[in-house]
N, C-alpha and C positions, 0 to 999 in steps of 0.2 A: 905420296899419301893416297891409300884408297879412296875410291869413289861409290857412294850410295845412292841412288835414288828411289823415294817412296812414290811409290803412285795410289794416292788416296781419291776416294768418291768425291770428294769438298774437301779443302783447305782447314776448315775449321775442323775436321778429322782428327788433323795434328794434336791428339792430346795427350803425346809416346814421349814430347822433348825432355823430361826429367831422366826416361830411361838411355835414350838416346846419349844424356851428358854424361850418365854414369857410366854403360860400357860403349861408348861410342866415341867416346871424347877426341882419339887421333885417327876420325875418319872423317872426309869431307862428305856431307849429309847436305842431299838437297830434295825438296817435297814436294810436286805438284800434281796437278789432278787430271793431267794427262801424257800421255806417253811420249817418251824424250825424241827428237826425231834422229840422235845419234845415240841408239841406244850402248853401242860397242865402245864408246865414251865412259862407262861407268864398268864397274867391276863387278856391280848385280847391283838389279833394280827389283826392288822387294813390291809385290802387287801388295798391300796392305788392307786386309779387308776387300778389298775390292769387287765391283759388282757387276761388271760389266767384261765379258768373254774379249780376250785378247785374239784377233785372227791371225796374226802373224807371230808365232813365237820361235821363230827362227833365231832368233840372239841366244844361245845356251847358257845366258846371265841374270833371264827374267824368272822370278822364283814366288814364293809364295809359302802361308802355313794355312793349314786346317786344324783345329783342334779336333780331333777325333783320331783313331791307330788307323789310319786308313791301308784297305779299301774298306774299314769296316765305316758307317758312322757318316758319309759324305752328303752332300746337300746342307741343310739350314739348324741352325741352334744348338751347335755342337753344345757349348756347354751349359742349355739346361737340359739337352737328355742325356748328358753325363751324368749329369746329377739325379735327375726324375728316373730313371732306369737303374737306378744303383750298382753302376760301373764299377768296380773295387778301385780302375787307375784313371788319371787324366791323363792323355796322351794328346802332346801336338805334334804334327806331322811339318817335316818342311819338303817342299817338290817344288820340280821344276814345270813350267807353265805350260801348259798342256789346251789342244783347242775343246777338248772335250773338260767339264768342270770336275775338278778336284780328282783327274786319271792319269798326273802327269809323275814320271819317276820318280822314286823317294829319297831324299839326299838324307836328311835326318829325323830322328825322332827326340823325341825328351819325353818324359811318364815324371809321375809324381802319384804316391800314395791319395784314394781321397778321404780323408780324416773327417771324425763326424761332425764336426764344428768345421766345417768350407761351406759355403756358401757362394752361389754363385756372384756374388759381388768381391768377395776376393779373389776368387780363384780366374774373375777377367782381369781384374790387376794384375795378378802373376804370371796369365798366359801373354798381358802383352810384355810384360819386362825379359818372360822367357826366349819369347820371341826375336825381341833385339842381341838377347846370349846367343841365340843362336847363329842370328845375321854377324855378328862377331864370330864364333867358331867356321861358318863356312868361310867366311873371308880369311881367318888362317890357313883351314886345312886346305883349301883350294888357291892356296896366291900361286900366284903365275901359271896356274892349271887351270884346265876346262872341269865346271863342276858335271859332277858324273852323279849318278845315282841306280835304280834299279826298280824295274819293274814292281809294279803293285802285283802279291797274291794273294788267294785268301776267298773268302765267301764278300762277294760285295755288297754291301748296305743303306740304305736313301732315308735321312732322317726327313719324315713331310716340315713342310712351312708352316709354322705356326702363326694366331692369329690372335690381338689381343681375349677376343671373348674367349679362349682354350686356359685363360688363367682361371677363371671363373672357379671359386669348388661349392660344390653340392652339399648343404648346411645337412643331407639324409646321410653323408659318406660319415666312416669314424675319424676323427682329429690323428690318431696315429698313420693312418694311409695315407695322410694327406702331407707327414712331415717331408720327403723329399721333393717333392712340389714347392711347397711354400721357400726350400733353400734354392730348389732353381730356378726360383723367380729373383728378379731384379727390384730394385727399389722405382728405376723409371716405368717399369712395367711389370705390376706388381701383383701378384694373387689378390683376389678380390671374393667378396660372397653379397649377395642382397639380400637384408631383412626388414621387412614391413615398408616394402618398394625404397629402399634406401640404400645405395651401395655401400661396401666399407672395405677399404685396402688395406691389406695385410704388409706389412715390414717384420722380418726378423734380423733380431743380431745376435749373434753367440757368444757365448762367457766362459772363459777366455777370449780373447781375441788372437784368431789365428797367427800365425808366423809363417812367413815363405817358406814352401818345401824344403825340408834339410835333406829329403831323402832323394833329389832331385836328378836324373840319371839323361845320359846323354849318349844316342847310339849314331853312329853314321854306316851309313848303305852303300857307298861304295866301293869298287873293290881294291882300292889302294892301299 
């Protein structure tokens, strides 16, 4: 049986197990929030989120996703400036772990159309279930092999860190400039405006309610 380990920031991270049971079900999956000290004991060890630079990535097992087609996109909040920049595609990136952040070889990509009704609160649902499709496809295409991947090219891109007050919108701006914004705000952290010194948070939901990409595509980068 393969072997997985997540290395998440805090334990209470873990909130992947429903996708995990779906495509994961005949992998041995274990989760903690620091790094295994036999790491060649597991068959890839998925950085999950994670926030803190690995110095030794000498294992060619420890791997990682960015949401962004990198190298375009890297640094923080891939997908609300997926969405606030009006990207036509979602794209998550999977690579291997690299001491420099998010420059490390590309093993796979996945793209998904983004449709007017996505919202940044489904489309992180999807990135994380797409993500465990993923860690299931490399664990095929690479059993019993070394995962390989392939140099980032391309014009490279730094999304800045954003900060709660950057949700804020400007009651002078028009309501239509402001619709991609308010989708790639979140509900825990959510656009906001103040009128007559009173804050008020902004929630949107779309009608219909979306469906998982059907149009959902999957490339791998190495040369096998």
């Amino acid at each position: 049986m393969k072997r997985v380990f997540f290395l998440v920031n805090k334990l209470d991270e873990f909130n992947f197990f429903e996708y995990i049971e779906k495509h994961l079900n005949d992998v041995n999956v274990t989760v903690g929030d620091s790094l295994p000290q036999h790491a060649n004991e597991y068959d890839l060890i998925v950085l999950w989120s994670y926030r803190k630079i690995i110095k030794d990535v000498s294992s060619k097992n420890i791997i990682l996703f960015h949401s962004t087609d990198l190298p375009k996109g890297k640094g923080w909040a891939p997908i609300y400036y997926s969405i606030s920049s009006g990207q036509k595609y979602f794209t998550i990136s999977g690579i291997l772990a690299d001491e420099k952040v998010d420059s490390g070889d590309i093993i796979v990509k996945a793209k998904f159309k983004i449709k007017n009704n996505y919202t940044a609160e489904y489309i992180r649902k999807w990135d994380q279930e797409i993500s465990i499709i993923l860690v299931k496809k490399i664990l095929e295409k690479f059993a019993n092999k070394r995962i390989k991947g392939k140099k980032q090219i391309g014009t490279t891109t730094t999304n800045p860190r954003r900060r709660l007050q950057d949700n804020e919108i400007d009651l002078k701006s028009k309501f239509g400039e402001k619709i991609n914004h308010l989708r790639a705000c979140e509900k825990n952290h959510p656009a906001f405006f103040y009128y007559n010194k009173v804050k008020y948070n902004i929630a949107i939901e779309p009608e219909p309610k979306p469906e998982f990409p059907s149009d959902l595509k999957i490339m791998f980068y190495d040369s096998t």
